[in-house]
Steps between C-alpha positions, in 0.01 A plus 500: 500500500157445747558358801284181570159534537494808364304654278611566160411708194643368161575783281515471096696661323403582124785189408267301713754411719370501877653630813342381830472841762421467848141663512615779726782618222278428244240783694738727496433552168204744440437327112523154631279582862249623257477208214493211817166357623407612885242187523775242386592239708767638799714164430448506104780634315356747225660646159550822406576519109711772412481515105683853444777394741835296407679237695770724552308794659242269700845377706638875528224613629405136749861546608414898600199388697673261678738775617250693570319298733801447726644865418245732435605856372465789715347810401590763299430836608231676322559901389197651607483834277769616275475899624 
């Protein structure tokens, strides 16, 4: 849920059902950052239509964000050659 006054995505699932995302959740999101308007009103709420994702998955994957943005992974080591 967005705290008040602020900004908020609504995200549409392919059942049409919509699920309001606090903008800076909603950018974590490298499909959604890229389908949202840069010029669009900082106070206007804008939607993202998601037409190959269901209700179901849109939440999973809102809820993961959200725990992301408070608890962010760490870092995996990378293998650097395999000698």
């Amino acid at each position: 849920m967005a705290e008040k006054g602020e900004v908020v995505v609504h995200l549409v699932s392919k059942e049409g059902e919509s699920f309001d995302v606090p903008l800076k959740i909603a950018l974590m999101s490298e499909l959604v950052k890229t389908m949202l308007d840069d010029e669009a009103d900082a106070d206007e709420a804008q939607e993202a239509p998601l037409p190959n994702v269901s209700s179901n998955i849109l939440s999973l994957t809102i809820e993961f964000l959200k725990h992301m943005a408070v608890e962010p992974m760490t870092d995996i080591e990378k293998v650097s050659s395999l000698e």
